[in-house]
VOPA-234692 format. One record per residue (C-alpha): residue in one letter; x, y, z; residue number from 1. Coordinates in pm, whole numbers, plus 32768, in hexadecimal, padded with zeros to 4 digits. Each point is the difference from the previous one (the first is absolute). Example, Ala and Ser with C-alpha at 12.3 -4.5 7.8 and 13.67 -1.06 7.14 Angstrom:
<recs>
<aa = A east = 84CE north = 7E3E up = 830C i = 1>
<aa = S east = 8089 north = 8158 up = 7FBE i = 2>
</recs>
This chain:
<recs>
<aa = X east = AD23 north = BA6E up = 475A i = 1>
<aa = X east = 7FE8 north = 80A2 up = 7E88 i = 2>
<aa = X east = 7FA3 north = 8151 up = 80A0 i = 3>
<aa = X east = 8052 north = 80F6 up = 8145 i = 4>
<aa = X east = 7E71 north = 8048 up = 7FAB i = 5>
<aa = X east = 7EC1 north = 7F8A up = 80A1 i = 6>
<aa = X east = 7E8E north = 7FFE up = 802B i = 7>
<aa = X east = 7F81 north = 802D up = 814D i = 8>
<aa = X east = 7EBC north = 8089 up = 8086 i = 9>
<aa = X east = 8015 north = 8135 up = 8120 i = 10>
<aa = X east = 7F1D north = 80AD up = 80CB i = 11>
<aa = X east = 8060 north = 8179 up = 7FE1 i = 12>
<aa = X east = 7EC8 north = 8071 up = 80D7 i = 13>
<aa = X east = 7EED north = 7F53 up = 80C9 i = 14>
<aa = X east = 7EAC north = 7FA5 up = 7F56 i = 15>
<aa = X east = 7F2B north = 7F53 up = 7F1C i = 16>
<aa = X east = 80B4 north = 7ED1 up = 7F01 i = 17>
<aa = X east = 8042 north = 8109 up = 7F3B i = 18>
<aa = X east = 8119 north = 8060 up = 80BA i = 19>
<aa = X east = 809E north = 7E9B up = 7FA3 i = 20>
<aa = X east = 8105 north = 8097 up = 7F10 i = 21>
<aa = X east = 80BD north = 7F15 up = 7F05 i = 22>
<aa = X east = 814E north = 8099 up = 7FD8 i = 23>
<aa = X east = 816E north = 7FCA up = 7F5E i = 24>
<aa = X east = 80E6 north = 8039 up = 8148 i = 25>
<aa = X east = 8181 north = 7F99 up = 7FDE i = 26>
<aa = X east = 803F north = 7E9F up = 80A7 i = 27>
<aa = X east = 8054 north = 7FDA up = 815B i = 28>
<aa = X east = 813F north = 7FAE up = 808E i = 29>
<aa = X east = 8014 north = 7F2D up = 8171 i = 30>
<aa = X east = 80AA north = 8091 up = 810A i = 31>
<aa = X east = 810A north = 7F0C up = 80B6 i = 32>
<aa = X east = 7EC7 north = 7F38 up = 80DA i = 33>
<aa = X east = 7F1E north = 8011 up = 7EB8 i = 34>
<aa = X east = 7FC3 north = 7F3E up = 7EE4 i = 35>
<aa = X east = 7F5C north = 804D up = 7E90 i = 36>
<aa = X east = 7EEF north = 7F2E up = 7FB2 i = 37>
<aa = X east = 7F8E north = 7FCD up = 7E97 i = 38>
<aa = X east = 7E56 north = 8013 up = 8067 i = 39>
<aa = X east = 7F46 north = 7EDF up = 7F28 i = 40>
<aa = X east = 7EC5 north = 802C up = 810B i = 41>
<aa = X east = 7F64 north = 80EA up = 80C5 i = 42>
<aa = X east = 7EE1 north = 7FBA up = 80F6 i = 43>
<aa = X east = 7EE2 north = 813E up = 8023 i = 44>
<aa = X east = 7FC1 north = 7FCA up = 816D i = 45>
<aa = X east = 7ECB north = 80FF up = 80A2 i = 46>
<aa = X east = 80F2 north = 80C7 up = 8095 i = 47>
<aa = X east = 80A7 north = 808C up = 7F00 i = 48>
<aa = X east = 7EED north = 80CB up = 7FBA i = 49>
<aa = X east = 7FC3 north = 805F up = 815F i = 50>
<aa = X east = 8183 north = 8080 up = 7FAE i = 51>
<aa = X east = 7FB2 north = 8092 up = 7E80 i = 52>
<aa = X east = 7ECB north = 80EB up = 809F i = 53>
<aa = X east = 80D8 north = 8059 up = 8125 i = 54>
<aa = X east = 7F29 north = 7F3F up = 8126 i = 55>
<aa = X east = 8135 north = 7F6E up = 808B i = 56>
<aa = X east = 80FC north = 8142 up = 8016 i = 57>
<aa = X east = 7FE4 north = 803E up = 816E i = 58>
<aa = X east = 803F north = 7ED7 up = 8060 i = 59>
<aa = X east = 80E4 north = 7F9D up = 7EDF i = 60>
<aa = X east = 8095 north = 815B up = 7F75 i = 61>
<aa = X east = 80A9 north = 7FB9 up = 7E89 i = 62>
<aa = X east = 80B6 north = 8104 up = 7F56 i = 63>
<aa = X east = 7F5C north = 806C up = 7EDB i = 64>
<aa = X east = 8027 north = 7F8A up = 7ED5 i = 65>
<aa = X east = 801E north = 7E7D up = 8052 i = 66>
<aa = X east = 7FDD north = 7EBA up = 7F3C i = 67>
<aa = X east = 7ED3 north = 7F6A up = 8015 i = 68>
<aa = X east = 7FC9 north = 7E89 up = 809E i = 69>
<aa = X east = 80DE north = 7EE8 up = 8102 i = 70>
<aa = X east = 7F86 north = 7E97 up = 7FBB i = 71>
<aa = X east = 810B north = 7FAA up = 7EF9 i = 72>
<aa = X east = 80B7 north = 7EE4 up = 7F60 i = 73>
<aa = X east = 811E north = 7FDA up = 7EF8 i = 74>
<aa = X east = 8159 north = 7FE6 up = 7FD7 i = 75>
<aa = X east = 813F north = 8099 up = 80A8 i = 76>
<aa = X east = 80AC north = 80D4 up = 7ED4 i = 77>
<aa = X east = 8114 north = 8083 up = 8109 i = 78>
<aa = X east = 807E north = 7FE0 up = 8170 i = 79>
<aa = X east = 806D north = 810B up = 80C6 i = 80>
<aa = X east = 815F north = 7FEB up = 80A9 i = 81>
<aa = X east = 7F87 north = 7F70 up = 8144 i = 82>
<aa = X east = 7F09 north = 7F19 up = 7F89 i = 83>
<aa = X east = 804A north = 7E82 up = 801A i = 84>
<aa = X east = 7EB5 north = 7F65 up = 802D i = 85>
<aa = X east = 7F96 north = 7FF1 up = 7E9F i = 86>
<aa = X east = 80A5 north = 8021 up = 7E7F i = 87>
<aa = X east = 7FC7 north = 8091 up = 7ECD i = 88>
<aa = X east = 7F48 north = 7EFC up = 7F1B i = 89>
<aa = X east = 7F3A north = 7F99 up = 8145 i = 90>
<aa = X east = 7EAE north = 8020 up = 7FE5 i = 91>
<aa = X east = 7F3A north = 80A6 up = 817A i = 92>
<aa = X east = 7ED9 north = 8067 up = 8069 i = 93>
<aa = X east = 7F6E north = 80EC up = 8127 i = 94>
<aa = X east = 7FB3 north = 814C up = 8069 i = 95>
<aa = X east = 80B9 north = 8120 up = 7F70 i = 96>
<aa = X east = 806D north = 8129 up = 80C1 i = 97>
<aa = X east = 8003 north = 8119 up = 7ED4 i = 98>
<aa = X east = 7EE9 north = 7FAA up = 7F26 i = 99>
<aa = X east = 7FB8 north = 7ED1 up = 7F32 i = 100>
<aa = X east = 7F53 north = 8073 up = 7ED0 i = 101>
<aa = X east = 8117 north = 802A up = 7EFE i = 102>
<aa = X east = 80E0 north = 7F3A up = 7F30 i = 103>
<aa = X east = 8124 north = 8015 up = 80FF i = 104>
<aa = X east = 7FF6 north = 8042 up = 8151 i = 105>
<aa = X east = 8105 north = 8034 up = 8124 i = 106>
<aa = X east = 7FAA north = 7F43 up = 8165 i = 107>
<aa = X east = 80B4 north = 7FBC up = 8130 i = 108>
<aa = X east = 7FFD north = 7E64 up = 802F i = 109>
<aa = X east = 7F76 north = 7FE1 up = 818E i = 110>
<aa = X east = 7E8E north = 7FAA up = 7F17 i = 111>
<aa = X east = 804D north = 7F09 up = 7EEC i = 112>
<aa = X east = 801B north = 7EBE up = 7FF3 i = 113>
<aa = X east = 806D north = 7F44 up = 7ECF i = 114>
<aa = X east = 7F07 north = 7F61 up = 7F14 i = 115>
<aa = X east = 7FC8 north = 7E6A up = 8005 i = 116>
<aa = X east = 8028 north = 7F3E up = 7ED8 i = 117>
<aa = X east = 7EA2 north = 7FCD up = 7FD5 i = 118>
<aa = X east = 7F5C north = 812C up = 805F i = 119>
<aa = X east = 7FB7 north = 8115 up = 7EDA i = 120>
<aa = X east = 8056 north = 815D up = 8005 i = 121>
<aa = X east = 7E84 north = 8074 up = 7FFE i = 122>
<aa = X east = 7FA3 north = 7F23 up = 811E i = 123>
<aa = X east = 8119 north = 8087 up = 80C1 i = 124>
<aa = X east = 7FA0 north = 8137 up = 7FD7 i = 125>
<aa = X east = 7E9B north = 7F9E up = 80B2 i = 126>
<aa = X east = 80EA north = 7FCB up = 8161 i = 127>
<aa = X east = 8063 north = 812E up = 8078 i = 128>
<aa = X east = 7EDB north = 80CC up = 809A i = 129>
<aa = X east = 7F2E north = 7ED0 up = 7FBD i = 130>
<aa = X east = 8070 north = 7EC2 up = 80A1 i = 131>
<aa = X east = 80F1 north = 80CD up = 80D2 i = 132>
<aa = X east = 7EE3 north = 80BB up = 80BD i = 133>
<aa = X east = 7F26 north = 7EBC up = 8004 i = 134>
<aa = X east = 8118 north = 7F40 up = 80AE i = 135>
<aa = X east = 8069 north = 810F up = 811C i = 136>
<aa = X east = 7EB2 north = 801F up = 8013 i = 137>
<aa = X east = 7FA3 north = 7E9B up = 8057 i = 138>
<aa = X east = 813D north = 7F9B up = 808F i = 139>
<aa = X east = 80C6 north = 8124 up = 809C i = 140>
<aa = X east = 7ED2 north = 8094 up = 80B0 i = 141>
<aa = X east = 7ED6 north = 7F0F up = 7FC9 i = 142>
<aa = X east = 80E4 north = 7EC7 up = 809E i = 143>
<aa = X east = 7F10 north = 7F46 up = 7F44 i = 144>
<aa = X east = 8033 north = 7E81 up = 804F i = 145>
<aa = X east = 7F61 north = 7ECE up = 7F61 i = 146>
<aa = X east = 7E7D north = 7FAE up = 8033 i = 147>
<aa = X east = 7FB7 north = 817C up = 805C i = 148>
<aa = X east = 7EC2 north = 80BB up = 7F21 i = 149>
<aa = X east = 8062 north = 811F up = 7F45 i = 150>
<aa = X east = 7F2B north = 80FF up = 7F60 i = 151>
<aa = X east = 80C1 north = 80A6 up = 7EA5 i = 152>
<aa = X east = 7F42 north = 814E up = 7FAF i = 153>
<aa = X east = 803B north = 806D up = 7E72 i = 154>
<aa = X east = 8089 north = 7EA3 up = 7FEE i = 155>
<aa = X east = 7FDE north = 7FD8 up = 7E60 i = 156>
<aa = X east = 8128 north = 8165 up = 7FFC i = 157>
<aa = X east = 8174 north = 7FE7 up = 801F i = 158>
<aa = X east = 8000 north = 7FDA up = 8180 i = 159>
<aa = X east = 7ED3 north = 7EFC up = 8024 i = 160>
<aa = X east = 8086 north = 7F56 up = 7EE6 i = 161>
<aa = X east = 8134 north = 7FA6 up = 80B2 i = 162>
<aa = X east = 7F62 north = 7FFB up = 813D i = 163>
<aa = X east = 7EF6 north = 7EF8 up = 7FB8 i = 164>
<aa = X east = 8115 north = 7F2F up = 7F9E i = 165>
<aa = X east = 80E9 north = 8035 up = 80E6 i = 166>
<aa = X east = 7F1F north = 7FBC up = 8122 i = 167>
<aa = X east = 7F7A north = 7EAE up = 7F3D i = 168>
<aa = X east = 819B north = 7F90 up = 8019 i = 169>
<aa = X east = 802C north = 8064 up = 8143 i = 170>
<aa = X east = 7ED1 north = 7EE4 up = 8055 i = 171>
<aa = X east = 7EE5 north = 8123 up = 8077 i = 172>
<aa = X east = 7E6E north = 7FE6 up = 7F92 i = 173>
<aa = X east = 7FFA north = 8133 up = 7F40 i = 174>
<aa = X east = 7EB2 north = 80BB up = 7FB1 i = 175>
<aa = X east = 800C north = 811E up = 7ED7 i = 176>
<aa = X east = 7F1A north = 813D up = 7F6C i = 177>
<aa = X east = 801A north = 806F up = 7EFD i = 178>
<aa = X east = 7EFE north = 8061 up = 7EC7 i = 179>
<aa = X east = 7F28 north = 7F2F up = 7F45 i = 180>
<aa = X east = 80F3 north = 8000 up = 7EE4 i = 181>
<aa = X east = 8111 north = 7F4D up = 80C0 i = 182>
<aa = X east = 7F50 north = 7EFA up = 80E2 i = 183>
<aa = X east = 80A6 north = 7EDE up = 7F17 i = 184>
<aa = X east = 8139 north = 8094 up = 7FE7 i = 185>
<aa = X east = 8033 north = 8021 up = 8164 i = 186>
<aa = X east = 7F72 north = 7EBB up = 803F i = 187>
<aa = X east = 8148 north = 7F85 up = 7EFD i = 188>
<aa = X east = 80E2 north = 8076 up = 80F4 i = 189>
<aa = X east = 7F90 north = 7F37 up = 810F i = 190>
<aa = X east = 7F12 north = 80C4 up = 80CC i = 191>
<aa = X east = 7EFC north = 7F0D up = 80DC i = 192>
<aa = X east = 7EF5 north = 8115 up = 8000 i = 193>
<aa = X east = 7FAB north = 8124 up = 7EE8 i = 194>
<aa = X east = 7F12 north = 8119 up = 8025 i = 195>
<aa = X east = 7F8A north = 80E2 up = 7F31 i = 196>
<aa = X east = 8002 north = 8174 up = 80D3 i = 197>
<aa = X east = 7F19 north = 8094 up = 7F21 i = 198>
<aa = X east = 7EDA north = 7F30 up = 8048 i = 199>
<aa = X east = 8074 north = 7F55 up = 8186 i = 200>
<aa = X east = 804F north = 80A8 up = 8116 i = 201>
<aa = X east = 8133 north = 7F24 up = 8055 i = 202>
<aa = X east = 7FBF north = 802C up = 818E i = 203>
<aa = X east = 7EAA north = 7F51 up = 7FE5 i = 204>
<aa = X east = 80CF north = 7ED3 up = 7F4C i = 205>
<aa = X east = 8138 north = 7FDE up = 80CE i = 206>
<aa = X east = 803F north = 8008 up = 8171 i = 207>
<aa = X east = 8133 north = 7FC5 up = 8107 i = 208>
<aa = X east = 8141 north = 8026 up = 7F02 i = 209>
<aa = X east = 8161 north = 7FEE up = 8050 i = 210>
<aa = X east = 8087 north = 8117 up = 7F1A i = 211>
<aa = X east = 7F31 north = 80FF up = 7F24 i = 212>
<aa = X east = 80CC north = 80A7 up = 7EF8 i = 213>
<aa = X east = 7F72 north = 8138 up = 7FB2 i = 214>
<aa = X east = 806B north = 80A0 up = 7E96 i = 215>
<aa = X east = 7EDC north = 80CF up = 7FD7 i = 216>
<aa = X east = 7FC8 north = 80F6 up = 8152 i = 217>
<aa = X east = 7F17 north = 80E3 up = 8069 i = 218>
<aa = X east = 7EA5 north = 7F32 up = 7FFA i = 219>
<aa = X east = 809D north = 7ED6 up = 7FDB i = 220>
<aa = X east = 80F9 north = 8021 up = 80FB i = 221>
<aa = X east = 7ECC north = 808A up = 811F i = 222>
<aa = X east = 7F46 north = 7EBD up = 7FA3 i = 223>
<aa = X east = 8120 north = 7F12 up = 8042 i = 224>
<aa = X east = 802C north = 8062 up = 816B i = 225>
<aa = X east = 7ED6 north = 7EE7 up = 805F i = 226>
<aa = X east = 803A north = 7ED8 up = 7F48 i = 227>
<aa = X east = 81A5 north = 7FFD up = 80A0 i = 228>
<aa = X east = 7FD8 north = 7EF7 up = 8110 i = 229>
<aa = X east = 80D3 north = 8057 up = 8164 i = 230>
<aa = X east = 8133 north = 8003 up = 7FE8 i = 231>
<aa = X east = 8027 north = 7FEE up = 7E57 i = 232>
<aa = X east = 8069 north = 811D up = 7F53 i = 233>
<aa = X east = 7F83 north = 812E up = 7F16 i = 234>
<aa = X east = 8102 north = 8076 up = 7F03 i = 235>
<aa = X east = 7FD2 north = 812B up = 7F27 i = 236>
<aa = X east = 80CE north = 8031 up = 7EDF i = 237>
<aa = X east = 7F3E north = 8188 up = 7F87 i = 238>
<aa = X east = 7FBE north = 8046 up = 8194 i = 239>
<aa = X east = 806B north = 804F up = 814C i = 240>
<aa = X east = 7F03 north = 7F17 up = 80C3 i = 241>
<aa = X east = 7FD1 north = 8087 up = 8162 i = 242>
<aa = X east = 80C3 north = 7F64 up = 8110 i = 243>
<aa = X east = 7EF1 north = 8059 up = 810A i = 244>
<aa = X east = 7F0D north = 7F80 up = 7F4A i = 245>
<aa = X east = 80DD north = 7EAE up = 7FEA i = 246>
<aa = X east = 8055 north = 7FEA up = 815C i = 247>
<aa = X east = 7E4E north = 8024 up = 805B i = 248>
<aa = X east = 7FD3 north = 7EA0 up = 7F1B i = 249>
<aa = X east = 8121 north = 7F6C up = 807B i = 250>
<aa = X east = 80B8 north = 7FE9 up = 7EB8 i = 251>
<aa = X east = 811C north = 8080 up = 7F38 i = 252>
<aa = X east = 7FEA north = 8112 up = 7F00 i = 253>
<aa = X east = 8123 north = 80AC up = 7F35 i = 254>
<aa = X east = 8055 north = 80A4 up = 7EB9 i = 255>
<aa = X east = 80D7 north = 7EF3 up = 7F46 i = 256>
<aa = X east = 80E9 north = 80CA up = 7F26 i = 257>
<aa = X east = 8162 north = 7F48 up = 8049 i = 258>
<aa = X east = 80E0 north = 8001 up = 7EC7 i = 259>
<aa = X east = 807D north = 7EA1 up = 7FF2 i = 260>
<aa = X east = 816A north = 7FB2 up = 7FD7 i = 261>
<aa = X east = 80AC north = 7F44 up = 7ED5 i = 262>
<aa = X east = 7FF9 north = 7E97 up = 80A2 i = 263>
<aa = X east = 7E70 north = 803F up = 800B i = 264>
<aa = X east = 801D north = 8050 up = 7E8B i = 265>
<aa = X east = 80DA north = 7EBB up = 7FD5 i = 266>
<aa = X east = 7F20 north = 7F35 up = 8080 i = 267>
<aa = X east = 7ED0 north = 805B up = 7F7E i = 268>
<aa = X east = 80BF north = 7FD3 up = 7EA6 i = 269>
<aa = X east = 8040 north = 7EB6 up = 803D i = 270>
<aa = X east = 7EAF north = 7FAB up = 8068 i = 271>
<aa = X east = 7F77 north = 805D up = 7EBE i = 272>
<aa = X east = 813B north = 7F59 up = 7F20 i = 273>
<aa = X east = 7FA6 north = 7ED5 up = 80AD i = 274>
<aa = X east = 7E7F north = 8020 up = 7FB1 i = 275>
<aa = X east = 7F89 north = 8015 up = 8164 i = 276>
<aa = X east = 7F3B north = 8133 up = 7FB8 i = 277>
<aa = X east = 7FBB north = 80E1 up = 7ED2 i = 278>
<aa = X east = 8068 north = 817D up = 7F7F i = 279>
<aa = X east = 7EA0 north = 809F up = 7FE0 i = 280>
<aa = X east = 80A5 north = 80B3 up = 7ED6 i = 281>
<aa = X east = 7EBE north = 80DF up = 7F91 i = 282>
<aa = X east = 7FE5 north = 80DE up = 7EE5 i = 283>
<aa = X east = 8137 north = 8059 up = 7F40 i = 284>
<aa = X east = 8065 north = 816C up = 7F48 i = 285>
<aa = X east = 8132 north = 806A up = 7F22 i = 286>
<aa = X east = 80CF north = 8132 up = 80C4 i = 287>
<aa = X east = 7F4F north = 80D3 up = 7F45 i = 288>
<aa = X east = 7EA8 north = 7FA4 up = 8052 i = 289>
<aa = X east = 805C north = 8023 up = 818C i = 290>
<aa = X east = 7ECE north = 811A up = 802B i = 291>
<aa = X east = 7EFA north = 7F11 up = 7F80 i = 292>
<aa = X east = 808F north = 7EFF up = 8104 i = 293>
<aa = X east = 7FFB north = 8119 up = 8118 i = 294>
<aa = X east = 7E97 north = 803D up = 7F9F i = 295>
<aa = X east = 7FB3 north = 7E96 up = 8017 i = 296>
<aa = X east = 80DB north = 7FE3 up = 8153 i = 297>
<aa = X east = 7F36 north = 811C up = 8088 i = 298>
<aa = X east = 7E8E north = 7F65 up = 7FDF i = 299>
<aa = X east = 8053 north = 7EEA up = 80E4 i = 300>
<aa = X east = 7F65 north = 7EF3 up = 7F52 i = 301>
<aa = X east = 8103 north = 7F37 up = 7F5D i = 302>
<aa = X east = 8087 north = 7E94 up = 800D i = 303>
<aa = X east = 8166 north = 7FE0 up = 8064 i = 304>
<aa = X east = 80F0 north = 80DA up = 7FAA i = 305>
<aa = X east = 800E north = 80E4 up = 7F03 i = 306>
<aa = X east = 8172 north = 800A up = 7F6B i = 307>
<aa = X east = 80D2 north = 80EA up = 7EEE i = 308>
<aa = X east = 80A8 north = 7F3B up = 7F01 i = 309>
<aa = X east = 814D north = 80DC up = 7FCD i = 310>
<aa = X east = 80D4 north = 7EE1 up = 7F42 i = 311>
<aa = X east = 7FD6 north = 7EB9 up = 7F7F i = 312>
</recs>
């Protein structure tokens, strides 16, 4: 470390990406359960937005001002006194519990994993709040099981990405939407089925599945409800579903928003070092440009996952 020195981008008031301030702030030292990671990647997931413009603070109150971003990978620079799970030199990846958008950033370790041989820091930063939702989504809560149908709503983003995939390993028929622009790409992750939402109404195509994963609510969500067979499941990952309404049809219905633990993050690491499935690694930005990639985040129409390059 040739400098005590910095960048790192902070939220000093809720709004607009204009409020995603690049700033020199002194670097971090970890407490005794902490370490200091040296950030190479950062992945933009949708809710750090939702975070940036202040949708999330009664549920999720931050002191102001806070370092933008979680989905990280890098290398530990320094171990706190308690930690013996990982070293400096080692590289990790996983969720970050103060921020990841800066060149150094403290963490406790309960959320990283380390980072397999084969497996880049970019498309490690793609896991966490990507592949992490889309497996305690499918597997925690969905219990999906070979041979079941799932439907993947939004399934070219950084959830259906994963999810598509995930759900192709785990031996299910899986059935995507998604826009126009994406019906090949989706169809290169495995996906039986691909429709296009903007000009078929996916309940007049499919009928009687196992497990719809809903990233998109609201309309989409209230149009799920009747192609769920009895007894599957309706998961939500932007809405509370209603439980009455569930136990009318017969069927299960929750808000999947489980944080996964590190062996989840372990394992999906090794599934993509050992080419079983792919990092949907979307556009990528410099540190600096991390408003354009909010802006981008924000639309909702983007392949993958959009990730920060902090360090090469």
């Amino acid at each position: 470390m040739t400098s005590n020195l910095m960048q790192a981008v902070r939220i000093h008031q809720y709004g607009g990406p204009e409020e995603l301030k690049l700033e020199q702030l002194p670097v971090p030292v970890p407490k005794p359960e902490e370490v200091l990671i040296r950030v190479h990647a950062v992945g933009v997931l949708p809710v750090d937005w939702a975070y940036r413009q202040g949708l999330m603070k009664e549920h999720v109150p931050l002191q102001l001002p806070f370092i933008s971003g979680s989905a990280v990978a890098g290398v530990v620079a320094d171990v706190g006194s308690r930690v013996s799970k990982f070293r400096k030199g080692q590289a990790v990846f996983g969720r970050a519990s103060q921020g990841a958008c800066a060149e150094f950033v403290t963490t406790t370790v309960d959320t990283l994993a380390s980072l397999p041989p084969n497996l880049s820091f970019r498309e490690a930063a793609t896991i966490s709040g990507g592949a992490t939702t889309a497996w305690m989504a499918l597997f925690a809560h969905g219990h999906l099981q070979p041979g079941q149908r799932v439907l993947v709503h939004a399934a070219a983003g950084g959830v259906g990405s994963y999810a598509v995939q995930l759900a192709k390993w785990k031996g299910a028929e899986v059935i995507g939407t998604c826009s126009g622009d994406h019906i090949d790409y989706v169809k290169s992750l495995g996906a039986d089925t691909v429709i296009d939402y903007r000009t078929t109404r996916f309940e007049d195509r499919v009928h009687d599945v196992d497990l719809v994963l809903d990233g998109v609510g609201s309309d989409t969500l209230e149009r799920s409800w009747s192609i769920v067979k009895r007894g599957g499941t309706l998961l939500s990952l932007v809405d509370v579903p209603s439980t009455e309404r569930a136990q009318q049809l017969g069927i299960t219905a929750r808000f999947s928003n489980e944080l996964a633990p590190d062996t989840v993050f372990q394992q999906i690491g090794q599934l993509i070092a050992d080419g079983q499935i792919k990092a949907p690694v979307g556009r990528e930005f410099p540190l600096h440009e991390i408003r354009q990639a909010h802006e981008l985040c924000q639309t909702g129409h983007g392949r993958g996952r959009i990730v920060l390059r902090v360090a090469d």
